[in-house]
C-alpha positions as protocol buffer text, in pm:
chain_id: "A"
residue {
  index: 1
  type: UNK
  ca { x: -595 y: -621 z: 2201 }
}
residue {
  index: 2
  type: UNK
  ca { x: -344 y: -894 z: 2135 }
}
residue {
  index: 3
  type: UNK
  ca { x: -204 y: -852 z: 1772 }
}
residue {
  index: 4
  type: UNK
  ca { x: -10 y: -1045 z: 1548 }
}
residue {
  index: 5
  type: UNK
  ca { x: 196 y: -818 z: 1265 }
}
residue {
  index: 6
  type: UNK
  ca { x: 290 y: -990 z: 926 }
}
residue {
  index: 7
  type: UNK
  ca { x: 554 y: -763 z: 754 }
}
residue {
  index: 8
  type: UNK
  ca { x: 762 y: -570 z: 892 }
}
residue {
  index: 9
  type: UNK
  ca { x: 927 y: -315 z: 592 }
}
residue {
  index: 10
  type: UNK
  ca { x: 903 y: 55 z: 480 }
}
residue {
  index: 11
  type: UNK
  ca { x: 527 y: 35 z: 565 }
}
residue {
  index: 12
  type: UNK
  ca { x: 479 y: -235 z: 815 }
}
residue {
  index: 13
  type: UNK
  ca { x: 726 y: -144 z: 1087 }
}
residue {
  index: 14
  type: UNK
  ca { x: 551 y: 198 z: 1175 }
}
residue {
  index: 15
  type: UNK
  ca { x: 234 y: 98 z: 1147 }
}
residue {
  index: 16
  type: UNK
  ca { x: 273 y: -199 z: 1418 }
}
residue {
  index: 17
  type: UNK
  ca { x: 471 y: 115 z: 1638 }
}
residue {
  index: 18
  type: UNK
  ca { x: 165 y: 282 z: 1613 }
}
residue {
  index: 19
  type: UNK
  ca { x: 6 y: -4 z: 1772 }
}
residue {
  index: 20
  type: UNK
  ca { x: 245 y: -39 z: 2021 }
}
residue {
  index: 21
  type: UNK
  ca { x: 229 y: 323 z: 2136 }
}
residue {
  index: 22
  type: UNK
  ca { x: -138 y: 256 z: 2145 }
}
residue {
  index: 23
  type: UNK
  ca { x: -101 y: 20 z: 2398 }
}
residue {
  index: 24
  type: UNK
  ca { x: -136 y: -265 z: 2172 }
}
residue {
  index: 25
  type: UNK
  ca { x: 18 y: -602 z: 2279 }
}
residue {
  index: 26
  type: UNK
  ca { x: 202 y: -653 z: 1944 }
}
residue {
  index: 27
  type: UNK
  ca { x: 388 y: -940 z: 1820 }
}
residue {
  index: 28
  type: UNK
  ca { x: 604 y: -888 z: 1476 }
}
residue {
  index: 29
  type: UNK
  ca { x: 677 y: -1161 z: 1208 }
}
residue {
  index: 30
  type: UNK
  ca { x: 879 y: -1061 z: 931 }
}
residue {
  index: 31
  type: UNK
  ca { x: 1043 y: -1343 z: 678 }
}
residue {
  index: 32
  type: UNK
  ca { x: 1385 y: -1184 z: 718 }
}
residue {
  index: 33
  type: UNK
  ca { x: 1416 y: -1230 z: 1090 }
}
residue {
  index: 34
  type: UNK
  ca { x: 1678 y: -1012 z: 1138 }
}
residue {
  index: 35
  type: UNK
  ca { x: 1395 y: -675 z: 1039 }
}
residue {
  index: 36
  type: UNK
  ca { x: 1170 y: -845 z: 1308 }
}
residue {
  index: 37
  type: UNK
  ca { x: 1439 y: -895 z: 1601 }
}
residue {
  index: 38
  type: UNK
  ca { x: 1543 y: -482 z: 1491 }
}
residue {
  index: 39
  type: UNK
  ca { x: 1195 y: -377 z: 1518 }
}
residue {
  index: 40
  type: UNK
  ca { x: 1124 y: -583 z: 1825 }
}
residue {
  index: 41
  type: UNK
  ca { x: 1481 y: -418 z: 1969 }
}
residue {
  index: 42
  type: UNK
  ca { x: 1357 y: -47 z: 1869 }
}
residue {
  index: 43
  type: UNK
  ca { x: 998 y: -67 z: 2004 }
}
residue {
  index: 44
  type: UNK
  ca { x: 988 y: -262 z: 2272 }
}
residue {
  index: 45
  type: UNK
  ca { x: 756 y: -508 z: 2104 }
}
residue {
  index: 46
  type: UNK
  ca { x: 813 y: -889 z: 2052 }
}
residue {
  index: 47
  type: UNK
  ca { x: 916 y: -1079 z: 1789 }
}
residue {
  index: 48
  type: UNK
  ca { x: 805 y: -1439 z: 1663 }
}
residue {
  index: 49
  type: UNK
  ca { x: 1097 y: -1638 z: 1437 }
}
residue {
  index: 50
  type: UNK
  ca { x: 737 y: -1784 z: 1266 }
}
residue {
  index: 51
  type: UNK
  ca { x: 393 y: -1720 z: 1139 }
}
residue {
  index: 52
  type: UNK
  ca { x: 217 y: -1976 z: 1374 }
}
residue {
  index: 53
  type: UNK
  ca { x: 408 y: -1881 z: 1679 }
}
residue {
  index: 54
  type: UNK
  ca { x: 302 y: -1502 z: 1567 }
}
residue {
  index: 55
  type: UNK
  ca { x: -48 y: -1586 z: 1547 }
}
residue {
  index: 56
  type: UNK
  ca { x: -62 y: -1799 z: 1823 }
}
residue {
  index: 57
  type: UNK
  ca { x: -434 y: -1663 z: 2012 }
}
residue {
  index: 58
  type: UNK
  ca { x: -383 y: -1326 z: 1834 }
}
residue {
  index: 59
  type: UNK
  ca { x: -753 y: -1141 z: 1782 }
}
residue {
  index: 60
  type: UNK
  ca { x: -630 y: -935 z: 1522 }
}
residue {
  index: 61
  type: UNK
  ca { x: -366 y: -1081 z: 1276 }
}
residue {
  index: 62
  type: UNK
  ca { x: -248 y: -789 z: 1031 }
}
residue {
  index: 63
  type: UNK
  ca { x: -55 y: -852 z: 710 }
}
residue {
  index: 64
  type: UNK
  ca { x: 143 y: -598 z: 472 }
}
residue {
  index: 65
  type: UNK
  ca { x: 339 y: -865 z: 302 }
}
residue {
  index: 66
  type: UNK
  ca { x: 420 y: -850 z: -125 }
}
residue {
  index: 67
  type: UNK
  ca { x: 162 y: -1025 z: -321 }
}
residue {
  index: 68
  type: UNK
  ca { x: -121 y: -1303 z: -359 }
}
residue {
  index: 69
  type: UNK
  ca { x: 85 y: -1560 z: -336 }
}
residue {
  index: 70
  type: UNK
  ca { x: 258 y: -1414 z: 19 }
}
residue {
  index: 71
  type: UNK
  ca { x: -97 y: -1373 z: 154 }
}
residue {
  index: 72
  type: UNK
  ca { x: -229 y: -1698 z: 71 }
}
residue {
  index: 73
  type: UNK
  ca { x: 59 y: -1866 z: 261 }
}
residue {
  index: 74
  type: UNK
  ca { x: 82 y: -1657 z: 569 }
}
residue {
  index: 75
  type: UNK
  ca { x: -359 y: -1638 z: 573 }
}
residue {
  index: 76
  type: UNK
  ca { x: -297 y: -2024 z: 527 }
}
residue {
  index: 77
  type: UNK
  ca { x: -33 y: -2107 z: 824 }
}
residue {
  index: 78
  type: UNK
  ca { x: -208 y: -1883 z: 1075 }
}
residue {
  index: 79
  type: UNK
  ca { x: -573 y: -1971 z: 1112 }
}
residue {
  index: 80
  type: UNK
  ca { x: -559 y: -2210 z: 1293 }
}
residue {
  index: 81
  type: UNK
  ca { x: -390 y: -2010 z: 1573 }
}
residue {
  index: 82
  type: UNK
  ca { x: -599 y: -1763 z: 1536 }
}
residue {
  index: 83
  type: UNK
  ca { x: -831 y: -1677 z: 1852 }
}
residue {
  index: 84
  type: UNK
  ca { x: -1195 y: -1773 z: 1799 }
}
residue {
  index: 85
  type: UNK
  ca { x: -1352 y: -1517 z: 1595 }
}
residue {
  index: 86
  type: UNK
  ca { x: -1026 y: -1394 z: 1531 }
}
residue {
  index: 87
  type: UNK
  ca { x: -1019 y: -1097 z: 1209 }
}
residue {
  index: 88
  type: UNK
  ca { x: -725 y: -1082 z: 961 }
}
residue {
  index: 89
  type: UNK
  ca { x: -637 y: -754 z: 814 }
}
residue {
  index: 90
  type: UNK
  ca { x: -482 y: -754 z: 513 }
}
residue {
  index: 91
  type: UNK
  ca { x: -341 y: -408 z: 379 }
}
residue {
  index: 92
  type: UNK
  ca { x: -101 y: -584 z: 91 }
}
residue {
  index: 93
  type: UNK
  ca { x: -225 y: -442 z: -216 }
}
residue {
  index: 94
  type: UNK
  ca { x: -347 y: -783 z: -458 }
}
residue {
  index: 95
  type: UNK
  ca { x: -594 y: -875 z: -658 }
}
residue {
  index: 96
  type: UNK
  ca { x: -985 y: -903 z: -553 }
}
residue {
  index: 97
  type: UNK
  ca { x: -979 y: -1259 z: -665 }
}
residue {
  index: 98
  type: UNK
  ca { x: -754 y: -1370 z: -337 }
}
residue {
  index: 99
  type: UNK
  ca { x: -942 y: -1166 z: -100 }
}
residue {
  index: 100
  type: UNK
  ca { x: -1246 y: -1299 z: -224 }
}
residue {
  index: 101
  type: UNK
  ca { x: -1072 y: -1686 z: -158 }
}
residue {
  index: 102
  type: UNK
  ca { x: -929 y: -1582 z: 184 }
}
residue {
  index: 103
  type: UNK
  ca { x: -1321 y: -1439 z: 323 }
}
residue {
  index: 104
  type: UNK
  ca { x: -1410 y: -1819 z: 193 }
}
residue {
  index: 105
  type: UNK
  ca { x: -1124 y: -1977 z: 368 }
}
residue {
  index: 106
  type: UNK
  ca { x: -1137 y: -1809 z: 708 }
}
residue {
  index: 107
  type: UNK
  ca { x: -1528 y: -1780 z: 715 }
}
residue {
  index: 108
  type: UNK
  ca { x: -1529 y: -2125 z: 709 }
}
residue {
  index: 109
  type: UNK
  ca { x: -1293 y: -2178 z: 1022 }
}
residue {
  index: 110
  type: UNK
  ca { x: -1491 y: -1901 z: 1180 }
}
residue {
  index: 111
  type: UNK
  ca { x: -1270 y: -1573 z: 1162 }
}
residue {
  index: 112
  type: UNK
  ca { x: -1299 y: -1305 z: 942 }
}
residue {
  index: 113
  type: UNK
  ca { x: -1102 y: -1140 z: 640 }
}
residue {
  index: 114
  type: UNK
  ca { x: -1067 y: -816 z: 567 }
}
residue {
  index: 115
  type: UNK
  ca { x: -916 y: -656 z: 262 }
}
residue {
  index: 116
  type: UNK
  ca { x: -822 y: -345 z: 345 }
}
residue {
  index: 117
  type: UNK
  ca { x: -518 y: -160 z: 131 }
}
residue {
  index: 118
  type: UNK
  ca { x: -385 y: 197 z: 215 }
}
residue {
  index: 119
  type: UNK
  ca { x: -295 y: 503 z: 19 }
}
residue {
  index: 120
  type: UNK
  ca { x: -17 y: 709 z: 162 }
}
residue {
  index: 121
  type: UNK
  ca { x: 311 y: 587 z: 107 }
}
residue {
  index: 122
  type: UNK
  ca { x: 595 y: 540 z: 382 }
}
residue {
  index: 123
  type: UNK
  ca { x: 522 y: 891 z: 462 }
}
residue {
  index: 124
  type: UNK
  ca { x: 147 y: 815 z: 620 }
}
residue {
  index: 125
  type: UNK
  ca { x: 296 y: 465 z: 768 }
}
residue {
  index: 126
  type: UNK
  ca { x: 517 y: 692 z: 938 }
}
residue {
  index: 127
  type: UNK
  ca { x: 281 y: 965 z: 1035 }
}
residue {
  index: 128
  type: UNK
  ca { x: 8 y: 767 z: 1126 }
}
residue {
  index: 129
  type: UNK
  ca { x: -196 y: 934 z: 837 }
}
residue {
  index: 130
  type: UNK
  ca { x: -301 y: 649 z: 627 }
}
residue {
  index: 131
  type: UNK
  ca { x: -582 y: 586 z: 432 }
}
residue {
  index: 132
  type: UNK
  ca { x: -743 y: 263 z: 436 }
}
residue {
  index: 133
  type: UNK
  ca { x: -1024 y: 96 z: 152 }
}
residue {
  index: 134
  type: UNK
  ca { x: -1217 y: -164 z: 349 }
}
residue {
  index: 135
  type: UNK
  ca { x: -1387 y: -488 z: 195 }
}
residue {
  index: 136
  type: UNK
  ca { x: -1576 y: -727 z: 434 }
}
residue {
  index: 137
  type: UNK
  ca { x: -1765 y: -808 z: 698 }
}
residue {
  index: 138
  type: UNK
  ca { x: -1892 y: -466 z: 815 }
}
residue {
  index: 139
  type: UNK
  ca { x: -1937 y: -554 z: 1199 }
}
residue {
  index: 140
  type: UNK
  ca { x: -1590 y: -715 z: 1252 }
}
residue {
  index: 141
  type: UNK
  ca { x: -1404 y: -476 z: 1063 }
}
residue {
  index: 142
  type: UNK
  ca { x: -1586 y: -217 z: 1336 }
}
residue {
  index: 143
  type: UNK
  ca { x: -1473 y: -423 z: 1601 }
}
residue {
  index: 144
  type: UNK
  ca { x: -1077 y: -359 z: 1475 }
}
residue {
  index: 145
  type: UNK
  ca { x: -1138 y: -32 z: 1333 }
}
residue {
  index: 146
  type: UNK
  ca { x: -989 y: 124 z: 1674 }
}
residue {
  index: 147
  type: UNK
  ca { x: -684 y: -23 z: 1641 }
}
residue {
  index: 148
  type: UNK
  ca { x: -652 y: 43 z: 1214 }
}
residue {
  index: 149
  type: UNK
  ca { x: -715 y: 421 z: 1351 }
}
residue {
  index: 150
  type: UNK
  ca { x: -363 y: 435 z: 1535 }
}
residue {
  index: 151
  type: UNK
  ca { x: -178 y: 436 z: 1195 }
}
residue {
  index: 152
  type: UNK
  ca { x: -489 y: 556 z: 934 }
}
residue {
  index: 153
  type: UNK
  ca { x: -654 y: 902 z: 921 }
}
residue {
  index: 154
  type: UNK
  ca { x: -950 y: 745 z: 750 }
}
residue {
  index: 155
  type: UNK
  ca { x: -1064 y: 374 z: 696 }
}
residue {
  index: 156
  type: UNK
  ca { x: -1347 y: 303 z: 523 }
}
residue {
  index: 157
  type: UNK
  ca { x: -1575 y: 15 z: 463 }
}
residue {
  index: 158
  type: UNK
  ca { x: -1632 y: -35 z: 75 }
}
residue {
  index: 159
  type: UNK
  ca { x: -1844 y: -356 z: 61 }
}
residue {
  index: 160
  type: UNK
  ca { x: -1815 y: -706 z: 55 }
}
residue {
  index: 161
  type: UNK
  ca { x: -1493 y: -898 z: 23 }
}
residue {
  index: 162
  type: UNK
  ca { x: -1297 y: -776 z: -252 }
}
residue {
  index: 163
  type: UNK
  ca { x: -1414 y: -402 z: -275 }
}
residue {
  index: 164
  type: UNK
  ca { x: -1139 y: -251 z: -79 }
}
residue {
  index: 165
  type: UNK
  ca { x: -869 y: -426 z: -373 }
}
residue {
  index: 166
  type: UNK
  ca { x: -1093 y: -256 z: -613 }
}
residue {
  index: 167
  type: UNK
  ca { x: -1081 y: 98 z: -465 }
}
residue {
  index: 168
  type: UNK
  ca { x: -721 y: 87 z: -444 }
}
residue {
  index: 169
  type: UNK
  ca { x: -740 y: -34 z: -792 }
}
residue {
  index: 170
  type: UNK
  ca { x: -885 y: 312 z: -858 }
}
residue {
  index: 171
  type: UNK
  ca { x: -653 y: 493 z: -625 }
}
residue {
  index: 172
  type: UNK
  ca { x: -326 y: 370 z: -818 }
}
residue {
  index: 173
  type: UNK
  ca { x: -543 y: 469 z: -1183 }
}
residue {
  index: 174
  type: UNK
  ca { x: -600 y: 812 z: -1077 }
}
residue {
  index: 175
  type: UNK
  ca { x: -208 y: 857 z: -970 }
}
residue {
  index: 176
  type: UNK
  ca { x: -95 y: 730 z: -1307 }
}
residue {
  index: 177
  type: UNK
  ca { x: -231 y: 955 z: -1498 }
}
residue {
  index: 178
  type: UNK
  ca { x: -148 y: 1253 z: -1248 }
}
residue {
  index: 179
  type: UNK
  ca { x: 206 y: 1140 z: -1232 }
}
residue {
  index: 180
  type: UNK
  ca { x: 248 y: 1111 z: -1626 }
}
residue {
  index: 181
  type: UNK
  ca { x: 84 y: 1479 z: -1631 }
}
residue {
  index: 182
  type: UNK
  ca { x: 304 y: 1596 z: -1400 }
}
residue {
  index: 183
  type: UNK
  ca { x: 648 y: 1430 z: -1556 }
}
residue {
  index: 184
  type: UNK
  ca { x: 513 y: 1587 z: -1930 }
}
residue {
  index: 185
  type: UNK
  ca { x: 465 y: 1922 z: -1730 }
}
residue {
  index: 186
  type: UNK
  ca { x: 782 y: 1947 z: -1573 }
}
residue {
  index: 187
  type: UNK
  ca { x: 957 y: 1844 z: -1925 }
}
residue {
  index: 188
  type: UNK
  ca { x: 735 y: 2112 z: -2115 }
}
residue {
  index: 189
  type: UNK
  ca { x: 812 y: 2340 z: -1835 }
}
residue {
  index: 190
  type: UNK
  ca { x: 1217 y: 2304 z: -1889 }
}
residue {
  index: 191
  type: UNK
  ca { x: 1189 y: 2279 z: -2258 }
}
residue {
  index: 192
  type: UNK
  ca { x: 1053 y: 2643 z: -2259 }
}
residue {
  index: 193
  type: UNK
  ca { x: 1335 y: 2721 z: -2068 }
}
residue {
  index: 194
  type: UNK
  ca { x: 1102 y: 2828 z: -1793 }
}
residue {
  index: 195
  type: UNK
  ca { x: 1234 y: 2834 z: -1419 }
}
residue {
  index: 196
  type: UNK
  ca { x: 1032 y: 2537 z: -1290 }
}
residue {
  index: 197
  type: UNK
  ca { x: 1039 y: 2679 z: -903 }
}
residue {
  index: 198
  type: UNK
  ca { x: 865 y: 3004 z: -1060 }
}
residue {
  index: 199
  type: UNK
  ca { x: 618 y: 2747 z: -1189 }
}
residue {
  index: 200
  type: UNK
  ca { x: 543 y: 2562 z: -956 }
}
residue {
  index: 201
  type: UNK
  ca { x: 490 y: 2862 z: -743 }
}
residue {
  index: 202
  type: UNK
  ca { x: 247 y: 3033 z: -1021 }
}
residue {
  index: 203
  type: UNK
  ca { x: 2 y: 2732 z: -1087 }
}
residue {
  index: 204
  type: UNK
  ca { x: -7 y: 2484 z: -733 }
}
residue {
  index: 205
  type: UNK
  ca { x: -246 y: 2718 z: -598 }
}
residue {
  index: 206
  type: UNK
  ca { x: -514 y: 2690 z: -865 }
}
residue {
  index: 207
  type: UNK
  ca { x: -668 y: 2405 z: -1101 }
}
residue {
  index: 208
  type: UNK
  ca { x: -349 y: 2215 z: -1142 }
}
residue {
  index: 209
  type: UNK
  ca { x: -298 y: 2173 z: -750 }
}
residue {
  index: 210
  type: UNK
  ca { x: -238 y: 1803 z: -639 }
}
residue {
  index: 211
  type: UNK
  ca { x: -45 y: 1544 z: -370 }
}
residue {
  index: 212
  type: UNK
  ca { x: 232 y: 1465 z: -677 }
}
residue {
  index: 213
  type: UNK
  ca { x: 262 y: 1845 z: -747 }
}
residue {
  index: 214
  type: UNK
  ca { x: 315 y: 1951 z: -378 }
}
residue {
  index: 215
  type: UNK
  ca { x: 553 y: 1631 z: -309 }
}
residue {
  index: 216
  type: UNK
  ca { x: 703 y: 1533 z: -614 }
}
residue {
  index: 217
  type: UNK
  ca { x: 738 y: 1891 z: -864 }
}
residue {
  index: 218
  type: UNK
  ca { x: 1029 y: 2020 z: -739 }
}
residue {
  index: 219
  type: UNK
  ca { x: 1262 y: 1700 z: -698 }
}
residue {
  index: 220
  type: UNK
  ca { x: 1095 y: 1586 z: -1088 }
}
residue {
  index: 221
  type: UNK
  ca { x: 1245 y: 1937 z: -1223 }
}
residue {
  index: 222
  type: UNK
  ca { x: 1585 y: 1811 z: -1005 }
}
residue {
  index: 223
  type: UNK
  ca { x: 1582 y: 1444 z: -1123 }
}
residue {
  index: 224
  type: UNK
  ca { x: 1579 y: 1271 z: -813 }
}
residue {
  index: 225
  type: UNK
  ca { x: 1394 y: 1000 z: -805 }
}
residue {
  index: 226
  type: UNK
  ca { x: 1593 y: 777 z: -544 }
}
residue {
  index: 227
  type: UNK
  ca { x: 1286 y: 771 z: -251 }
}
residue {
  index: 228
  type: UNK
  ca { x: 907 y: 696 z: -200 }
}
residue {
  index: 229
  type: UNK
  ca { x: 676 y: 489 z: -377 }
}
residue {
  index: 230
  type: UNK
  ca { x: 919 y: 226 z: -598 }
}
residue {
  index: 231
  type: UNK
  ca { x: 812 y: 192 z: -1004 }
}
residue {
  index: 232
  type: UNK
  ca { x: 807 y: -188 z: -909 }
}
residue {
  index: 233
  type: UNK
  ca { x: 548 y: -219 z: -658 }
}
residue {
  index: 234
  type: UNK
  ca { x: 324 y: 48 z: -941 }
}
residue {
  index: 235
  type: UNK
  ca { x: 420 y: -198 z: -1220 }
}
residue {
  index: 236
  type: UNK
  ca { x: 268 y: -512 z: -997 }
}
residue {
  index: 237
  type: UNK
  ca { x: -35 y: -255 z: -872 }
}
residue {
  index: 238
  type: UNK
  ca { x: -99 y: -156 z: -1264 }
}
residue {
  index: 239
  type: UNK
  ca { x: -49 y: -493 z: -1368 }
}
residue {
  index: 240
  type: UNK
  ca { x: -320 y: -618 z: -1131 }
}
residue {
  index: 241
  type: UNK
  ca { x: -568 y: -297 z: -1268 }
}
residue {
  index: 242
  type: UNK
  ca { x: -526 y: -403 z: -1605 }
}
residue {
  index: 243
  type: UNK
  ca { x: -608 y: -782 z: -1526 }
}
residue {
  index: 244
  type: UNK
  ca { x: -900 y: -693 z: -1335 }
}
residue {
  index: 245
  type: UNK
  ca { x: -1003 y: -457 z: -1621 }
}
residue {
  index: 246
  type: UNK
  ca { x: -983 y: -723 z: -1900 }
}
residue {
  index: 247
  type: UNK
  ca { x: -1248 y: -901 z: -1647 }
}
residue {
  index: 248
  type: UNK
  ca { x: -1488 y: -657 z: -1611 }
}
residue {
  index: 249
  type: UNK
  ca { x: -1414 y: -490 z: -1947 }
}
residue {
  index: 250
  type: UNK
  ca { x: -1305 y: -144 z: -1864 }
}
residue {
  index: 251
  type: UNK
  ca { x: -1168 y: 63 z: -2138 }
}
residue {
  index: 252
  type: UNK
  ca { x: -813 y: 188 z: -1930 }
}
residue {
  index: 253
  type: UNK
  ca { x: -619 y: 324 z: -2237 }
}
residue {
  index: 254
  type: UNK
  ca { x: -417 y: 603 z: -2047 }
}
residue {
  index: 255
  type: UNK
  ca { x: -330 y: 335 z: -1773 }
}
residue {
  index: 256
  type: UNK
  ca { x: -216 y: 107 z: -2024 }
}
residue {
  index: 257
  type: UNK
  ca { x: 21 y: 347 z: -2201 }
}
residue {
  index: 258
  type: UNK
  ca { x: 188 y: 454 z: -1841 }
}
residue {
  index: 259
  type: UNK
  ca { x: 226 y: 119 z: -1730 }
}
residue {
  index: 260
  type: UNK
  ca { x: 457 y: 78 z: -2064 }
}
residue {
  index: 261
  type: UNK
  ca { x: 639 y: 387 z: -1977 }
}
residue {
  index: 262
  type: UNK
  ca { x: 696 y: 240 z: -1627 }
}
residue {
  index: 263
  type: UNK
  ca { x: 842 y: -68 z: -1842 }
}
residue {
  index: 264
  type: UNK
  ca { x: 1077 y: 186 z: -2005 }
}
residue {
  index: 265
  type: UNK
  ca { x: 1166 y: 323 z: -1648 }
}
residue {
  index: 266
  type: UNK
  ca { x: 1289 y: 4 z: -1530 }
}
residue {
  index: 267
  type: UNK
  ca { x: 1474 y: -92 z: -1825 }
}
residue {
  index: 268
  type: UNK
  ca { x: 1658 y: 248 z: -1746 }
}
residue {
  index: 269
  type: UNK
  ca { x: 1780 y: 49 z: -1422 }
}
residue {
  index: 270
  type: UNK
  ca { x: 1488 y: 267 z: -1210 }
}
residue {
  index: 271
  type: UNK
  ca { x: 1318 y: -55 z: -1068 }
}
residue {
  index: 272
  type: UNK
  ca { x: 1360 y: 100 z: -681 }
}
residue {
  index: 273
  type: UNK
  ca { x: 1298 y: 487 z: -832 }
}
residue {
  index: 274
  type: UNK
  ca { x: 991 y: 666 z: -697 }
}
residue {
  index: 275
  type: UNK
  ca { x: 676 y: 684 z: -972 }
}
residue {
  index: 276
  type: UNK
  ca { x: 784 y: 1027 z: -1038 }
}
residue {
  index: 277
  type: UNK
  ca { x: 1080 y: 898 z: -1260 }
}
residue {
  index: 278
  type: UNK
  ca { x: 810 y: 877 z: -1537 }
}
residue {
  index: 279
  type: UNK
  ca { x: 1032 y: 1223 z: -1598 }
}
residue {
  index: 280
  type: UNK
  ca { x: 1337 y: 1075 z: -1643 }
}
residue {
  index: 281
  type: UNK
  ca { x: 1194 y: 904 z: -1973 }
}
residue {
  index: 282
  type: UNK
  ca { x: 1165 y: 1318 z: -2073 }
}
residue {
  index: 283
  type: UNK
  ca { x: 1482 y: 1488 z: -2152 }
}
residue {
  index: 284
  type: UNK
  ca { x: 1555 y: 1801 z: -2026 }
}
């Protein structure tokens, strides 16, 4: 399959090696040229200096760019290139509102738009264990679901355009609240003067057991924070929950309160910190 890849960071560069490896005919655009010409140099892939020359007869054009305002531009400058019937996959976590307006756009030049964010982190870019939320057209995302399988351990199809945003909009609630229960139970854990190793050993094996408490316990207790998932990109994810929320008037009190203690975390200077620095708000 000839493939275009928009975004080449953290995430995007070993998902499109996954496609390589595949046997994928993959051409990288990132903004910062430089990223695309290292990738290009490390994979044996190709590199286009632009979107249009990226997406120049691609079938499948894949984005994991920053925000709404990225996707609309880069959506916007490829179509055209696009190959007939051509299907964008976008895996940029935004709102549901521009994936909703991009399935309009491209429907009407007769390609196909699929919203599709991932849970995972660098980690699962870099494993190939991904897990991808799916709104769309059912049939063509089948048609690319091959390919989204080189880099995802799971992908699947939500509804129509906009319900893959929303499932990741659930994904990123249900971590909030985990990671703020974990940070308080690490704090409580050191306040009672309790080794937090011991603990950790006594209770992830029961009830309490979960991806933040296998990953993230034991470098919470050690306050290091300087990795993974950054408090930024959760502040823009939580930001977009809470919008979408005040829409469809969901009561989201707890993710309200940790998206303030995120605040608190970046005024600390923790803007590139890992969501687990919620603990570093939490003294000892």
């Amino acid at each position: 399959m000839k493939i275009a890849f928009a975004g080449l960071g953290v995430m995007g560069a070993p998902m499109a090696r996954h496609l390589l490896a595949a046997g994928h005919a993959v051409t990288g655009f990132n903004r910062s040229p430089a990223k695309a010409e290292a990738w290009a140099a490390a994979t044996g892939g190709s590199f286009a200096p632009t979107v249009t020359a990226a997406a120049d007869g691609a079938e499948l054009f894949i984005l994991c760019v920053g925000n709404d305002d990225d996707v609309r531009q880069v959506v916007t400058e490829a179509l055209p290139y696009l190959a007939a019937g051509a299907v964008i996959v976008d895996h940029t976590t935004t709102s549901a509102r521009v994936a909703r307006e991009m399935a309009v756009l491209t429907g009407e030049l007769g390609r196909f738009f699929i919203d599709a964010p991932v849970s995972g982190g660098q980690a699962g870019a870099e494993n190939g264990q991904l897990s991808a939320m799916a709104g769309g057209d059912a049939d063509a995302l089948a048609r690319v679901e091959p390919a989204l399988m080189t880099y995802a351990r799971a992908v699947k199809h939500m509804g129509p355009s906009g319900a893959g945003q929303l499932t990741k909009m659930v994904n990123q609630i249900a971590i909030a609240g985990v990671v703020q229960g974990l940070a308080e139970a690490v704090h409580f854990a050191k306040s009672a003067g309790l080794d937090t190793d011991a603990v950790y050993d006594a209770i992830s094996k029961g009830a309490a057991q979960s991806w933040q408490m296998d990953n993230r316990w034991k470098t919470a207790a050690q306050g290091e924070f300087d990795f993974g998932f950054a408090v930024d990109w959760m502040r823009k994810d939580l930001g977009l929950v809470l919008d979408e929320a005040q829409a469809n008037g969901a009561t989201l009190e707890m993710t309200a309160l940790v998206d303030g203690y995120y605040a608190e975390v970046q005024a600390m200077g923790g803007n590139r910190w890992d969501t687990s620095s919620l603990k570093a708000r939490l003294k000892p």
